[in-house]
Backbone as JSON Lines, residues from 0, in Angstrom:
{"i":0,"aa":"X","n":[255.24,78.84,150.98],"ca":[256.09,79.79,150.28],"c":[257.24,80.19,151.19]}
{"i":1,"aa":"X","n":[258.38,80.45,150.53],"ca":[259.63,80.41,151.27],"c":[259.71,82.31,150.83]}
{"i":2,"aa":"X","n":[259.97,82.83,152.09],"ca":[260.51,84.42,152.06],"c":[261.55,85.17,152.2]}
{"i":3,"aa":"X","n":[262.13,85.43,151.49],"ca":[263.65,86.03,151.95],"c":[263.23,87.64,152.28]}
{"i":4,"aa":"X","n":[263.8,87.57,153.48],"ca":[263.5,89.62,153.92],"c":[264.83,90.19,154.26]}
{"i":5,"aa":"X","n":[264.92,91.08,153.45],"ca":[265.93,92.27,153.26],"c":[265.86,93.8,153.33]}
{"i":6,"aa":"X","n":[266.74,94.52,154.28],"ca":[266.35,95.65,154.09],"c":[267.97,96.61,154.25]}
{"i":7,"aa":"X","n":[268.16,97.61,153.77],"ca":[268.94,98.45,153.27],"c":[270.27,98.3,152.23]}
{"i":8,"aa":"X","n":[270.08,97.62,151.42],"ca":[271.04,97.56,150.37],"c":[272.14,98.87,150.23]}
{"i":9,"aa":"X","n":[271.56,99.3,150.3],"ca":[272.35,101.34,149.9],"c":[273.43,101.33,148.88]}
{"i":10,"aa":"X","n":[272.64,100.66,148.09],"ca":[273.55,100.71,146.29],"c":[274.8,100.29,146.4]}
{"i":11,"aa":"X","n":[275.16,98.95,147.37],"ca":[275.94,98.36,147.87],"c":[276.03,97.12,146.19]}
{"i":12,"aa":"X","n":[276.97,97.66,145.16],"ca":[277.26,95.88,143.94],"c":[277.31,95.18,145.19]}
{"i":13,"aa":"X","n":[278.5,94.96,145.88],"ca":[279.22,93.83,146.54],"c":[278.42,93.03,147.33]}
{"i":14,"aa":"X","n":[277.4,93.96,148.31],"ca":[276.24,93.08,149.25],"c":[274.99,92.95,148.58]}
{"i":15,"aa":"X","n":[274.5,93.92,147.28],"ca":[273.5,93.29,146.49],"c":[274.04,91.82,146.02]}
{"i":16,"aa":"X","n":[274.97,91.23,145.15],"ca":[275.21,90.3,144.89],"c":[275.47,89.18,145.46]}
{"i":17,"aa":"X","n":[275.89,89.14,147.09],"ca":[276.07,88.52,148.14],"c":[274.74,88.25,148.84]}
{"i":18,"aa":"X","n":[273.87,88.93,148.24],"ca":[272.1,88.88,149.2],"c":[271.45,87.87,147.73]}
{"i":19,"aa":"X","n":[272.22,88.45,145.89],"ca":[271.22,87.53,145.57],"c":[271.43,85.95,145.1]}
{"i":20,"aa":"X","n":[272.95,85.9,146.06],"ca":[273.58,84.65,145.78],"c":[273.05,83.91,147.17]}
{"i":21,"aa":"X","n":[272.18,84.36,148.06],"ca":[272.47,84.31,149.19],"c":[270.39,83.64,148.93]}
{"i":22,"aa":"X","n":[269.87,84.3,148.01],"ca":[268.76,83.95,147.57],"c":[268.58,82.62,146.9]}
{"i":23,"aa":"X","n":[269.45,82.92,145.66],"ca":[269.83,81.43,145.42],"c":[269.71,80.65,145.54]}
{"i":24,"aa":"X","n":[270.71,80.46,146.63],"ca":[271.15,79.51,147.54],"c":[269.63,78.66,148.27]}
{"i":25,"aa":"X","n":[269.59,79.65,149.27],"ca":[267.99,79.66,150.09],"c":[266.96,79.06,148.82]}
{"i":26,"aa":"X","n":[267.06,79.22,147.91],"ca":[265.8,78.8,146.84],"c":[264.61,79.59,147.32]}
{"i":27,"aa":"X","n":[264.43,80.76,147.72],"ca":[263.56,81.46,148.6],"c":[262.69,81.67,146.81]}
{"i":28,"aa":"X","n":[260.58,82.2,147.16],"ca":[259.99,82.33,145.94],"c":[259.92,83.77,145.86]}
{"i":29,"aa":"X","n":[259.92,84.4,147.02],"ca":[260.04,86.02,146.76],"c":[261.58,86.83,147.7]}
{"i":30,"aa":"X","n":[261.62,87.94,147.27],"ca":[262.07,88.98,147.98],"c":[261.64,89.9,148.59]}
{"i":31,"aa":"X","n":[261.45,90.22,149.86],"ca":[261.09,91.28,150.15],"c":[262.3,91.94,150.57]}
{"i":32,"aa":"X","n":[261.67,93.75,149.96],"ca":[262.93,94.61,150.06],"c":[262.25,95.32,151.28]}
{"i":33,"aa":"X","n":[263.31,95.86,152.2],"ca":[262.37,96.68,153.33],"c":[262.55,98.24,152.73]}
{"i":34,"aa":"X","n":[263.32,98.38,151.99],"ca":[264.11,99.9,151.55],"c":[265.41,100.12,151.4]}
{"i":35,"aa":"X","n":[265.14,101.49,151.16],"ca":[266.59,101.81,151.14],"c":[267.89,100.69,149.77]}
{"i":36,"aa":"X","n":[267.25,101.24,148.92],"ca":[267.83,100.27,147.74],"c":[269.16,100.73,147.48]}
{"i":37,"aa":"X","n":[269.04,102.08,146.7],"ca":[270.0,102.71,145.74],"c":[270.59,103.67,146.68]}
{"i":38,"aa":"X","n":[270.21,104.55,146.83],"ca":[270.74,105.83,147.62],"c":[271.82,105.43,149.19]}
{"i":39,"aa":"X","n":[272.98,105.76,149.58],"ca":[273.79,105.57,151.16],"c":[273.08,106.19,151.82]}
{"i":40,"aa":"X","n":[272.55,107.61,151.45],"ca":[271.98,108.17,152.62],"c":[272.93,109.31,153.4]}
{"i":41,"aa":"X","n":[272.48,110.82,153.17],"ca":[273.77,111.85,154.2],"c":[274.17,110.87,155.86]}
{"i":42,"aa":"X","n":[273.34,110.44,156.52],"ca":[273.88,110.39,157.48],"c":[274.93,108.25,157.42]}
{"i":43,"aa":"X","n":[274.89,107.91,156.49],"ca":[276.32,106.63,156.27],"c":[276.87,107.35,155.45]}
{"i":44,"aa":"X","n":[277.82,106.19,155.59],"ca":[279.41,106.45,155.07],"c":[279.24,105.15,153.66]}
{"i":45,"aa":"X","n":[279.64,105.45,153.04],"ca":[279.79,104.84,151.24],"c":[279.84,103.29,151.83]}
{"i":46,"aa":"X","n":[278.67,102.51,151.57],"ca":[278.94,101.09,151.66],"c":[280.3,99.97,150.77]}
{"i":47,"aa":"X","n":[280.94,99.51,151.23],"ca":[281.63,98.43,150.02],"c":[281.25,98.82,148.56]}
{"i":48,"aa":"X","n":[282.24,98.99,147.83],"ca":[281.49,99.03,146.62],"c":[280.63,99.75,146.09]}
{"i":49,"aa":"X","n":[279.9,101.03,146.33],"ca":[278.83,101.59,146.13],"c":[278.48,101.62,144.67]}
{"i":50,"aa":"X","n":[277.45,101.22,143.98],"ca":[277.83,101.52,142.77],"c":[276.11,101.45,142.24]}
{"i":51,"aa":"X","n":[275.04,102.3,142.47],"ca":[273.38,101.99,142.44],"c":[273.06,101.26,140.77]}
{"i":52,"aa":"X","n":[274.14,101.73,139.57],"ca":[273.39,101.38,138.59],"c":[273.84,99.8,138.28]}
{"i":53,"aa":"X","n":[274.68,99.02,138.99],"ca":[274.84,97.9,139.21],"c":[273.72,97.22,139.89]}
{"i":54,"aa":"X","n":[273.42,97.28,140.94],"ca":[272.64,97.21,141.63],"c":[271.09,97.12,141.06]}
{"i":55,"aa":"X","n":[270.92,98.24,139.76],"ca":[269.74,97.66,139.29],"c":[270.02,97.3,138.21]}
{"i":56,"aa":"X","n":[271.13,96.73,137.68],"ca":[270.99,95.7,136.94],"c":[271.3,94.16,137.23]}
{"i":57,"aa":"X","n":[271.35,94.11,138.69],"ca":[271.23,92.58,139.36],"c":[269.57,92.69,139.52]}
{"i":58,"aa":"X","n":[269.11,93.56,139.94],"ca":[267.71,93.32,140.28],"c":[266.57,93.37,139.59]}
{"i":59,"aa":"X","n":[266.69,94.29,138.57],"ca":[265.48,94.25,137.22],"c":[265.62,93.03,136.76]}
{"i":60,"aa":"X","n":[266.18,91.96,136.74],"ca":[265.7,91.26,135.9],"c":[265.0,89.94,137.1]}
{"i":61,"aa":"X","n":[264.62,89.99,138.28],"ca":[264.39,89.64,139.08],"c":[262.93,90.46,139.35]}
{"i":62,"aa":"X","n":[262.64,91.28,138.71],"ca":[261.26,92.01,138.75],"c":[260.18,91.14,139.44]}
{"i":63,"aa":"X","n":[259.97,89.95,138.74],"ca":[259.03,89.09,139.33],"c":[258.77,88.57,140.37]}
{"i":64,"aa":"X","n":[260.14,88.68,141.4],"ca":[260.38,87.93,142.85],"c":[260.32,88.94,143.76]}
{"i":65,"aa":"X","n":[260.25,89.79,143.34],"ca":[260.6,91.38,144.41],"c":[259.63,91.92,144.36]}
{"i":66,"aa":"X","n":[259.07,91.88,145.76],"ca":[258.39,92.74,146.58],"c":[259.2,93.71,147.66]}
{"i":67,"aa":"X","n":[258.82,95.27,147.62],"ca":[259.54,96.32,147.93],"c":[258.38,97.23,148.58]}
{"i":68,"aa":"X","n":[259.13,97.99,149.65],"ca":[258.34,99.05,150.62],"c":[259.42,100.14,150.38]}
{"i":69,"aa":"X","n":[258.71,100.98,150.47],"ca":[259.81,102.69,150.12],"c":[260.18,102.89,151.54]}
{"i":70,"aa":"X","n":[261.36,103.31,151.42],"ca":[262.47,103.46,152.23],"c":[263.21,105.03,151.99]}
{"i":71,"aa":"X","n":[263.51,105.78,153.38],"ca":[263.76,106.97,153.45],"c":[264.72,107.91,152.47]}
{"i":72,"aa":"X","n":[265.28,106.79,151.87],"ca":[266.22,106.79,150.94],"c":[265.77,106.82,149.3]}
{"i":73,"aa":"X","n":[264.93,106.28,149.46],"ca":[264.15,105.85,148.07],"c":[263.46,106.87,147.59]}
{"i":74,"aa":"X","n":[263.42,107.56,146.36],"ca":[262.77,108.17,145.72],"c":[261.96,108.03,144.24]}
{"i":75,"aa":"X","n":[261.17,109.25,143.97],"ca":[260.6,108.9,142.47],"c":[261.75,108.61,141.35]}
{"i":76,"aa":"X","n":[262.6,108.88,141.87],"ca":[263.64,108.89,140.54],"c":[264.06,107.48,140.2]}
{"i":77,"aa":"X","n":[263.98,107.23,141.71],"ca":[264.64,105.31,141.96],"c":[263.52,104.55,141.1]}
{"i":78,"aa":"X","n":[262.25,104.9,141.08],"ca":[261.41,103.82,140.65],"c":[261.63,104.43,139.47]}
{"i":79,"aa":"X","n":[262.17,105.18,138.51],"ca":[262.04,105.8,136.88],"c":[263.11,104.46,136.72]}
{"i":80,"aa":"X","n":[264.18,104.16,137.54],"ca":[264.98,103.41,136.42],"c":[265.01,101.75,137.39]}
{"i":81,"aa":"X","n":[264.11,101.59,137.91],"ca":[263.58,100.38,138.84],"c":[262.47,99.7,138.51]}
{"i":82,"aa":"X","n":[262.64,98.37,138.1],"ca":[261.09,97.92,137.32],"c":[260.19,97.36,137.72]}
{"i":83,"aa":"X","n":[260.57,97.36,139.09],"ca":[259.21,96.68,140.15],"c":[259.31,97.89,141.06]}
{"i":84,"aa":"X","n":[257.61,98.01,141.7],"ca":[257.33,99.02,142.47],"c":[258.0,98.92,143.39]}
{"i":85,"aa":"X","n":[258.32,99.87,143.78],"ca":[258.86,100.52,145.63],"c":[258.56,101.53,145.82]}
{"i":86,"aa":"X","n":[257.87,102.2,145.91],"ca":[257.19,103.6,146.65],"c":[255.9,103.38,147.33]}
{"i":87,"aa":"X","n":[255.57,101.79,147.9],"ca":[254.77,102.23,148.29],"c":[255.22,102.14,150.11]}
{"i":88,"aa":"X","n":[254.45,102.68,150.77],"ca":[255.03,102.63,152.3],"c":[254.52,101.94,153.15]}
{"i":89,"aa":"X","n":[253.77,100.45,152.62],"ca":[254.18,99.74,153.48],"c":[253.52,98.47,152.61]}
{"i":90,"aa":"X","n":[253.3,97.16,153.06],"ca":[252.49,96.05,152.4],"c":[252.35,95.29,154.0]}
{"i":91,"aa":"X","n":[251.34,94.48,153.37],"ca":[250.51,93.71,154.15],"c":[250.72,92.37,153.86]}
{"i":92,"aa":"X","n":[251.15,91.44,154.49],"ca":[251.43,89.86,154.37],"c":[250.25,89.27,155.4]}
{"i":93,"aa":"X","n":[249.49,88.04,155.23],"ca":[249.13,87.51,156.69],"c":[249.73,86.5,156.41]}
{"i":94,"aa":"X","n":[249.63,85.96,157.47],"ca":[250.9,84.74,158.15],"c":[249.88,83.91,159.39]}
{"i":95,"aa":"X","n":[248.86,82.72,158.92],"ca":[248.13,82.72,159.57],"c":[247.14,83.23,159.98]}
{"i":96,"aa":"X","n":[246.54,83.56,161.14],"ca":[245.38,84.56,161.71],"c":[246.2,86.07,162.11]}
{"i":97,"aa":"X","n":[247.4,86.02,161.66],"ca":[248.19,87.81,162.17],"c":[248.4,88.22,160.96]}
{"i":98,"aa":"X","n":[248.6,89.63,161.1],"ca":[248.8,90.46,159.76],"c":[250.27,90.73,160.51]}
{"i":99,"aa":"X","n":[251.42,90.79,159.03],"ca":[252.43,91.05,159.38],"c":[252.55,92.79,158.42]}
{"i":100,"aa":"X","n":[252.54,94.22,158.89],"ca":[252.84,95.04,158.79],"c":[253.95,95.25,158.6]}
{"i":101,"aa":"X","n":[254.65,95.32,156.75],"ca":[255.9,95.1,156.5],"c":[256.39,96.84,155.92]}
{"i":102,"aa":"X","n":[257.11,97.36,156.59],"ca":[257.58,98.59,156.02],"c":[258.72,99.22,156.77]}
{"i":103,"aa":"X","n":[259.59,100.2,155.9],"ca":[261.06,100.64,156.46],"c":[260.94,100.8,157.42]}
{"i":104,"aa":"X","n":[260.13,101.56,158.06],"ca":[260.87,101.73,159.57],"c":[260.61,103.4,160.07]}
{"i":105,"aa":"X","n":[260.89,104.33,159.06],"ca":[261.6,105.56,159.61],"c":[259.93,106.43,159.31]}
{"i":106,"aa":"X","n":[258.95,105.76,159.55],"ca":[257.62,106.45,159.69],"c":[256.96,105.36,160.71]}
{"i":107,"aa":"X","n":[256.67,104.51,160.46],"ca":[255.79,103.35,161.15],"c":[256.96,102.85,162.45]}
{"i":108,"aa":"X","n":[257.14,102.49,163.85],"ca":[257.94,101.59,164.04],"c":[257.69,101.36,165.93]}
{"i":109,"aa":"X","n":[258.41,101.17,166.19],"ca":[257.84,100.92,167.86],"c":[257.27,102.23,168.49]}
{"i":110,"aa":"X","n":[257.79,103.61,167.9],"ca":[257.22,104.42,168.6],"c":[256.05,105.19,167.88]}
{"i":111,"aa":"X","n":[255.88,105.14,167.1],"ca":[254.71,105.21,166.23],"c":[254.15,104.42,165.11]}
{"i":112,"aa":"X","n":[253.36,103.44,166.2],"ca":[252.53,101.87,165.84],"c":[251.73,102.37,164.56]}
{"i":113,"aa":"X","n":[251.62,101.42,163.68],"ca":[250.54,101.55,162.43],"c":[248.97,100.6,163.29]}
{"i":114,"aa":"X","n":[248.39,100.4,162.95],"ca":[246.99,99.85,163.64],"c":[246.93,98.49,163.22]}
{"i":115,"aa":"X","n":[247.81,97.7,164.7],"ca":[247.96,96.58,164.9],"c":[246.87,95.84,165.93]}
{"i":116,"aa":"X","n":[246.76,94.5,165.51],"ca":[246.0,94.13,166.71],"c":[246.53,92.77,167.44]}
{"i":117,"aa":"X","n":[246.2,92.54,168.4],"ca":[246.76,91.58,169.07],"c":[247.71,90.55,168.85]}
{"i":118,"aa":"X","n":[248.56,90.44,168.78],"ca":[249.53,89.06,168.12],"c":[249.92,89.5,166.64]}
{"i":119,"aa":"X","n":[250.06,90.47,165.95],"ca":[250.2,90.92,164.72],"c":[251.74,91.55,164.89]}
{"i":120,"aa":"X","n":[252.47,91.6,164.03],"ca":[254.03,91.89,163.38],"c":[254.43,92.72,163.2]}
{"i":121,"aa":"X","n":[255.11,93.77,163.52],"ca":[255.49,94.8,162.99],"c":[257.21,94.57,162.21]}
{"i":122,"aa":"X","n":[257.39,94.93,161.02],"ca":[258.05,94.05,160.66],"c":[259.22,95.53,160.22]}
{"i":123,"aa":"X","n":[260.35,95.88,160.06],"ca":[261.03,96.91,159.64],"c":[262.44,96.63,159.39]}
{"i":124,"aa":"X","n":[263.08,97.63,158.81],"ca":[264.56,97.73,158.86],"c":[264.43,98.74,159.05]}
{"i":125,"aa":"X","n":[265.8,99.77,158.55],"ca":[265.59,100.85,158.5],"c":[266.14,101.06,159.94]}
{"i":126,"aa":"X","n":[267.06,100.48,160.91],"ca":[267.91,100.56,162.02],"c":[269.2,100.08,161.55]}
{"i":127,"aa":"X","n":[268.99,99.74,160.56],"ca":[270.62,98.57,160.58],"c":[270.51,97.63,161.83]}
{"i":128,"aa":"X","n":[269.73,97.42,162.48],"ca":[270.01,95.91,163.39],"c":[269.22,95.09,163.72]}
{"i":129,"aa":"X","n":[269.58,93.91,163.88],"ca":[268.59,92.83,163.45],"c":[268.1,92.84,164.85]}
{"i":130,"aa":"X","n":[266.71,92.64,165.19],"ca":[265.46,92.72,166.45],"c":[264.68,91.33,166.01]}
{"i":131,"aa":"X","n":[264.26,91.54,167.02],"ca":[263.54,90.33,167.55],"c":[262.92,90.49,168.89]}
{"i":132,"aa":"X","n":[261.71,91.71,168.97],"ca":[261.3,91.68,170.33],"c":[259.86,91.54,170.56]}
{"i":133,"aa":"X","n":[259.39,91.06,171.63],"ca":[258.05,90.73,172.09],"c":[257.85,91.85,172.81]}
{"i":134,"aa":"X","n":[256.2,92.8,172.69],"ca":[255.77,93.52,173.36],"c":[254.5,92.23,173.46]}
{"i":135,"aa":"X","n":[253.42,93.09,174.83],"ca":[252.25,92.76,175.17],"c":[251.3,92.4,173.97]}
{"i":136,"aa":"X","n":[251.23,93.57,173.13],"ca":[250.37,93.34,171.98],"c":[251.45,92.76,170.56]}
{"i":137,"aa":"X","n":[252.07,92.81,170.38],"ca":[252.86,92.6,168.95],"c":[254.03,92.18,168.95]}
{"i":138,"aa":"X","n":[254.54,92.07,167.98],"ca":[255.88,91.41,168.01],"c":[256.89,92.69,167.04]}
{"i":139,"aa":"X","n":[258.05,93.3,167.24],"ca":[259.0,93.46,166.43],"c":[259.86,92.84,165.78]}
{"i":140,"aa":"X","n":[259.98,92.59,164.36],"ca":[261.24,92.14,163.82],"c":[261.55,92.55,163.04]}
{"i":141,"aa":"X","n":[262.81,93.13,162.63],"ca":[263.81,93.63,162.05],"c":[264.9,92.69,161.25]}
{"i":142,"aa":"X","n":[265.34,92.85,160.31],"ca":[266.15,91.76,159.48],"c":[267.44,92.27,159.55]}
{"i":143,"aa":"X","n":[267.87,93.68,159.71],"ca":[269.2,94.19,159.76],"c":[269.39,94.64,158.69]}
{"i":144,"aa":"X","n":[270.96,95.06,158.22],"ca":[270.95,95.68,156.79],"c":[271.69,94.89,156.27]}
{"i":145,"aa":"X","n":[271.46,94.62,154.89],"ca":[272.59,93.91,153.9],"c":[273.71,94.48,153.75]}
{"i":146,"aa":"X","n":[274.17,95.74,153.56],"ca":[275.15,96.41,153.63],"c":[276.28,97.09,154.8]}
{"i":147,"aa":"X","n":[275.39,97.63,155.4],"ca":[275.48,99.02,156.69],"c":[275.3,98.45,158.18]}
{"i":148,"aa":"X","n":[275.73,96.88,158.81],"ca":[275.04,96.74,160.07],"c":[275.14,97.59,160.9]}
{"i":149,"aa":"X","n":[275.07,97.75,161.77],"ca":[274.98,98.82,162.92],"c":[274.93,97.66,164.37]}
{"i":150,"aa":"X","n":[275.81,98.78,165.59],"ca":[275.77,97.63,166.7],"c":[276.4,96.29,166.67]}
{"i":151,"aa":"X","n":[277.19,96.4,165.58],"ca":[278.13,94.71,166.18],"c":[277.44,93.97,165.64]}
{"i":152,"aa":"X","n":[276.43,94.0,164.42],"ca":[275.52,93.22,164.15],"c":[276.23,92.66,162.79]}
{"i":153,"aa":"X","n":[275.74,91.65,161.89],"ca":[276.29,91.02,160.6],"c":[275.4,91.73,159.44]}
{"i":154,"aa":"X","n":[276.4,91.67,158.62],"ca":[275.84,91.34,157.12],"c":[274.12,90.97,156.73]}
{"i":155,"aa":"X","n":[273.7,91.11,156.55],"ca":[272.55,89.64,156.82],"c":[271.12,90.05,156.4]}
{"i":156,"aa":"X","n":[270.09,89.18,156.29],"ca":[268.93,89.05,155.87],"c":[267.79,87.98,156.84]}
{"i":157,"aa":"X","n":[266.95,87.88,156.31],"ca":[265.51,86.8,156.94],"c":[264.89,86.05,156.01]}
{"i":158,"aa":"X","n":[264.29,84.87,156.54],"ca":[264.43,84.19,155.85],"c":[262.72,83.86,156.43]}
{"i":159,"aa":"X","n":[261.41,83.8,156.2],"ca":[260.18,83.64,156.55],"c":[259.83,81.75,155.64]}
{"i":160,"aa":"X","n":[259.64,80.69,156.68],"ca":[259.16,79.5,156.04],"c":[258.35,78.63,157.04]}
{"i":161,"aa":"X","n":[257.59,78.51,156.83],"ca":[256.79,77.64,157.5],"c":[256.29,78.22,158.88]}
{"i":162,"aa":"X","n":[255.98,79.78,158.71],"ca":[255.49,80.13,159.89],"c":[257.15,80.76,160.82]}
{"i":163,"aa":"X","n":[258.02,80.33,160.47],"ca":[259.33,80.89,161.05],"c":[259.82,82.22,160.83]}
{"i":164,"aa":"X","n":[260.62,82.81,161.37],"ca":[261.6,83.79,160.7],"c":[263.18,82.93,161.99]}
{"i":165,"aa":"X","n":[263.97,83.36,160.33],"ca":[265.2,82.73,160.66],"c":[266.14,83.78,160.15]}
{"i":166,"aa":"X","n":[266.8,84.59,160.91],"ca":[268.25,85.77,161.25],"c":[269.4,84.75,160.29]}
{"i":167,"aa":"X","n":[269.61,85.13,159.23],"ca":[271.25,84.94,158.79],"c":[271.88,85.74,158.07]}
{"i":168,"aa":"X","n":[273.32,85.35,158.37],"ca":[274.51,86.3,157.8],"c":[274.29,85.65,156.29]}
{"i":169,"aa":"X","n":[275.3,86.63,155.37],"ca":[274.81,86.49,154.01],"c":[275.57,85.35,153.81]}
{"i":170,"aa":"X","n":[276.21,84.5,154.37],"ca":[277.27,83.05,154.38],"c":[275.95,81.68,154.81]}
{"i":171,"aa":"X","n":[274.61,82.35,155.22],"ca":[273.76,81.11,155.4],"c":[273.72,80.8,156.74]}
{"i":172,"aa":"X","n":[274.62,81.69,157.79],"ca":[274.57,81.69,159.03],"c":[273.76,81.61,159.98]}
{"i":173,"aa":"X","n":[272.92,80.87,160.04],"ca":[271.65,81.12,161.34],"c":[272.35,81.74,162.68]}
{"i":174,"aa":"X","n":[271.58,83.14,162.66],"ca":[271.77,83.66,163.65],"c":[271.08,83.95,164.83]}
{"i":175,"aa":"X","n":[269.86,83.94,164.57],"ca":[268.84,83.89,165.32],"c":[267.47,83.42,164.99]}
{"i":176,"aa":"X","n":[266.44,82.39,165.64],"ca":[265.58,81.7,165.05],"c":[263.87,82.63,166.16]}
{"i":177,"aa":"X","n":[262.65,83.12,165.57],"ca":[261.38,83.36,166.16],"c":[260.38,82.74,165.26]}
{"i":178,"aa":"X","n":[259.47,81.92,166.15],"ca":[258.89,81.15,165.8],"c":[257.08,82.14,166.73]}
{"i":179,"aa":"X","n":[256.25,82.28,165.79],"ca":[255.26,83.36,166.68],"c":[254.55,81.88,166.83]}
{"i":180,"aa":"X","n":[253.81,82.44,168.27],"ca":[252.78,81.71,169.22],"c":[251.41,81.68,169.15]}
C-alpha cells in the first residue's frame, strides 16, 4: 500500500488542490491527514487562498482515502460539515514489527512521548517542518505543512511505500529519503 502523509492544510483552496493533484499524481491508496485542516489558526497569518468551505468540497468526496488525526486547530464543528472522521487524537499504523504513532503533534511529540517501544515512529506535523530524526529509542518524522512551511522549508508532503518515507515538495520533488532499520 502506497501512503501519502500530510499535515496542516489551514483551509489553504490553493495548497489543498496542489496536495490532491499531488496525490494523483503519486497514485498513493490513502491519505493521511496529520491536522489542522480548515481553521489558520490565531498564531499564522492567512495561507494563499484561504477559503475552508472549498477545501471541503475537494475532500468529501475523497471520504474513502482519508485517514485524519485531530489537530489543534480542528474542532467539533469541522467534523459537522467533514465526512470522514478527524477528531480522533491519534491512529496507529504498523509498518512491519514497529508501530508508527501517527498524530498532530501539539499533545504527543518529542517532549512528551506517547508509549513507544524500541524502534517504533513517532510520526507528527503540527511544526510546519519537515524532520527526520533518530533518537536511541525511536525515530521522529514530520512531513511539514502543505500550506504554512516554517524554517526555509517547502510546500510539501510524505509519501510511505515499501517500508520508505520519501520528503516531497508538492511539484513531486524528492526532498529527503528514511528508510527505518
Amino acid at each position: 500500500m502506497k501512503m501519502m502523509i500530510a499535515s496542516d492544510i489551514h483551509g489553504s483552496a490553493y495548497y489543498c488542490e496542489k496536495l490532491l493533484e499531488a496525490y494523483d499524481r503519486e497514485q498513493a491508496d490513502k491519505l493521511l491527514l496529520l491536522g489542522d485542516i480548515l481553521y489558520h489558526g490565531p498564531r499564522n497569518d492567512l495561507p494563499k487562498d484561504y477559503a475552508p468551505k472549498q477545501v471541503i468540497a475537494m475532500l468529501n468526496p475523497r471520504k474513502e482515502e482519508i485517514l485524519c488525526v485531530r489537530g489543534n486547530c480542528d474542532t467539533e464543528v469541522d467534523q459537522m460539515v467533514l465526512e470522514f472522521p478527524i477528531l480522533a487524537d491519534y491512529c496507529i499504523l504498523c509498518l512491519n514489527e514497529r508501530m508508527i504513532f501517527a498524530t498532530h503533534g501539539h499533545v504527543f511529540n518529542e517532549k512528551n512521548l506517547p508509549m513507544l517501544k524500541k524502534g517504533d515512529i513517532l510520526l507528527h506535523g503540527h511544526t510546519h517542518v519537515p524532520v527526520c530524526r533518530e533518537h536511541e529509542n525511536y525515530t521522529y518524522l514530520n512531513p511539514g505543512s502543505v500550506s504554512i512551511p516554517k524554517e526555509d522549508s517547502w510546500h510539501g508532503y510524505m509519501i510511505l511505500e515499501d517500508g520508505t518515507f520519501i520528503w516531497k515538495d508538492l511539484d513531486g520533488n524528492t526532498k529527503l529519503e528514511y528508510q527505518p532499520q
